[in-house]
Steps between C-alpha positions, in 0.01 A plus 500: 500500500655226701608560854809359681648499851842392571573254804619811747179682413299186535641523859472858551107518446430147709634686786288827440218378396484653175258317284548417112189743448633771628830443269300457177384839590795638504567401138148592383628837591798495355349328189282819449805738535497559895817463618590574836885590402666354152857439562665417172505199303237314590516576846177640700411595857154467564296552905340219633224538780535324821196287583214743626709840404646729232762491262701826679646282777502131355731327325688580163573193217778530237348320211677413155227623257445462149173692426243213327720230537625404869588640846742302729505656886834468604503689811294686785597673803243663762510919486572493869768291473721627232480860313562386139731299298861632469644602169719144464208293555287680214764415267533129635143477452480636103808274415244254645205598297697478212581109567116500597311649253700325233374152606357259306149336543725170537720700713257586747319187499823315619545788792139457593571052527814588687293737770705837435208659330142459611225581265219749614163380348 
C-alpha cells in the first residue's frame, strides 16, 4: 500500500501537527475494512486524533482509497470547524479519485518530482 498527500494536505497537517504515523494509521484501518464513512467511488472519510486526545472531536481526512494498492489524502478539516463535507464537494472529490486512482506508477512518480504528491513512508 503506498501512501500519498497532496500539496494542500501537506500544508494542512504542518500546521496541526498531525504526524505521518498517525496517518498510516488511518489507512491500516481502513486497509482491514474500518472505515469511518465510505462515500462512493473511491472516496473515504476517516477520524483523525488530535495530539494527546480522541478521535470524537479531532479532525476528519477525505482520502482517495484503493484497498491494497494506494491512498492519496486530499483533504482535512477540524470537527470544530466545519460539520461535514457538502453534497457538491463529495462528488468533486470522486470525479477526483477517479483521475487518482487511475494513475500510473510513472504517473505518480512525475507528481511526486514536481512536489504535488508527497509520499508517506
Amino acid at each position: 500500500m503506498r501512501i500519498f498527500k497532496n500539496a494542500w494536505f501537506k500544508r494542512f497537517v504542518r500546521k496541526e501537527r498531525i504526524s505521518d504515523s498517525v496517518l498510516k494509521e488511518a489507512i491500516a484501518r481502513a486497509d482491514k475494512g474500518i472505515i469511518d464513512a465510505a462515500l462512493g467511488g473511491g472516496v473515504i472519510k476517516q477520524r483523525i486524533p488530535r495530539q494527546g486526545q480522541g478521535k470524537s472531536g479531532g479532525y476528519r481526512s477525505i482520502i482517495l482509497f484503493q484497498n491494497g494498492s494506494h491512498a492519496f489524502f486530499v483533504y482535512g478539516f477540524a470537527k470544530s470547524e466545519r460539520d461535514n463535507i457538502t453534497p457538491d464537494e463529495t462528488l468533486q472529490f470522486r470525479k477526483l479519485a477517479k483521475d487518482y486512482l487511475a494513475l500510473s506508477e510513472k504517473q505518480i512518480e512525475a507528481m511526486i518530482k514536481n512536489a504535488s504528491l508527497t509520499e508517506i513512508l
